[in-house]
C-alpha positions in Angstrom: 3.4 -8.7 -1.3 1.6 -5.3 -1.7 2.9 -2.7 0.8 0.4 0.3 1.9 1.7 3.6 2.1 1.9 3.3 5.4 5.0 1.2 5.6 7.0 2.8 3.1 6.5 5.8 5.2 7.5 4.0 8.0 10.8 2.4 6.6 11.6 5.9 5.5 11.4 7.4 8.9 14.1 4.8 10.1 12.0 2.3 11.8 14.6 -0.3 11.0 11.7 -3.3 11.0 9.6 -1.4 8.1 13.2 -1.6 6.5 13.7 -4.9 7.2 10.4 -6.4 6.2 11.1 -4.2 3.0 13.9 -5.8 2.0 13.3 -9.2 3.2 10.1 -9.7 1.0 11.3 -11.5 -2.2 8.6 -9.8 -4.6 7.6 -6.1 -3.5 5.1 -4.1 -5.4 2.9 -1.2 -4.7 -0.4 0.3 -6.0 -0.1 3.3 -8.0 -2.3 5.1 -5.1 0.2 4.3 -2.8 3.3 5.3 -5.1 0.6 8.9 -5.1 -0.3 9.1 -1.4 3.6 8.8 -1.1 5.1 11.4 -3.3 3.7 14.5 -1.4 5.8 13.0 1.6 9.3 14.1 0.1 10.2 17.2 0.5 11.9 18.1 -2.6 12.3 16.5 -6.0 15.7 15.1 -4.7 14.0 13.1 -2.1 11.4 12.2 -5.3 14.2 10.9 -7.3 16.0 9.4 -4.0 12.3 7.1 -3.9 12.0 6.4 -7.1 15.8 5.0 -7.4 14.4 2.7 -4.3 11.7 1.6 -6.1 13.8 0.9 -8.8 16.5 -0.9 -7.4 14.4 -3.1 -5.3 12.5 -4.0 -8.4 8.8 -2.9 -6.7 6.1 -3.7 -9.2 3.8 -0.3 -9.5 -0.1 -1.9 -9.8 -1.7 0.8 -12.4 -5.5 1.3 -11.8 -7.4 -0.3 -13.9 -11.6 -0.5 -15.3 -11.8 -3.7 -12.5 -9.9 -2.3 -9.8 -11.8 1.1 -10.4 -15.5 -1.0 -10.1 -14.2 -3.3 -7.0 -13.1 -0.1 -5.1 -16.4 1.6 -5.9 -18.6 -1.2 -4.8 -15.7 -1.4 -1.5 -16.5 1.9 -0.9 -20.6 1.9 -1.3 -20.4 -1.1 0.8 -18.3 0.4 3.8 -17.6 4.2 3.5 -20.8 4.5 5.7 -20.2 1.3 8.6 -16.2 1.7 8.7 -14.9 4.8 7.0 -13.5 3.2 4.3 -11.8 6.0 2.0 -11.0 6.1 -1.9 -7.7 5.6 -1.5 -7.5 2.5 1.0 -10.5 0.6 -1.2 -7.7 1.3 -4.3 -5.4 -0.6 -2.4 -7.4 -3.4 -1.3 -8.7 -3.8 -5.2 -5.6 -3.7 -6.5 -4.4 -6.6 -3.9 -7.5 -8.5 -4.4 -7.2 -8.2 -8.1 -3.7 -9.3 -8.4 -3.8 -12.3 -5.5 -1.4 -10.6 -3.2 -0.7 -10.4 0.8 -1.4 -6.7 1.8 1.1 -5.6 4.7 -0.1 -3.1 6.6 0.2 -1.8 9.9 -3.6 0.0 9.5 -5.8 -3.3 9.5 -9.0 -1.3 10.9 -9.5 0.0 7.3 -9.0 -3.6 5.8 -9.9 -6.3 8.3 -13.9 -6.7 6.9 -13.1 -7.1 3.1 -13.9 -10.7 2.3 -10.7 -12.6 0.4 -8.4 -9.8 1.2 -4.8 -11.4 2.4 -3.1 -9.3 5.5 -0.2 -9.3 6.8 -0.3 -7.0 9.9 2.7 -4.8 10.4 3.3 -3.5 13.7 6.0 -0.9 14.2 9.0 -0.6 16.5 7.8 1.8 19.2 
């Protein structure tokens, strides 16, 4: 399973569930937009090292960017910047699911719900 940014930043914050769903996901990985969107989210380069050692130690697979991923995104992106805001960053993620077969948990489906083959798995956060 591919996790959005959005739930790491939710586990992180304490919501036990994001934790939970973290931890009880047998093979975790991440795009390497989401390991970017994250990073300006710590507040000093011990909370850097702090994720990185998480990463680490629940073996999360890091998804580089590659020349396919690039061209899906850009045609996500010409086809629905305009009709549903999709941003750079969210098409990354949903090419880099699409291009490695994976479930993409997120708790932000309005940005992913129209891309044709794209797996979800809606997260929904403890309130």
């Amino acid at each position: 399973m591919i996790f959005d940014t959005n739930i790491l930043i939710y586990a992180d914050r304490g919501v036990l569930s994001a934790k939970e769903l973290i931890m009880n996901t047998p093979q975790r990985s991440i795009s390497a937009v989401t390991y970017m969107e994250y990073v300006p989210f710590c507040c000093n380069k011990q909370e850097l090292a702090i994720f990185e050692k998480m990463l680490k130690a629940l073996q999360f697979t890091i998804h580089e960017i590659d020349d396919a991923i690039s061209y899906h995104a850009r045609q996500l992106v010409r086809q629905f910047a305009l009709s549903h805001s999709m941003e750079m960053a969210d098409a990354l993620i949903a090419a880099t699911a699409l291009a490695h077969n994976e479930l993409l948990s997120t708790s932000n489906t309005k940005h992913f719900a129209h891309i044709d083959g794209l797996q979800l798995d809606l997260y929904l956060p403890d309130k």
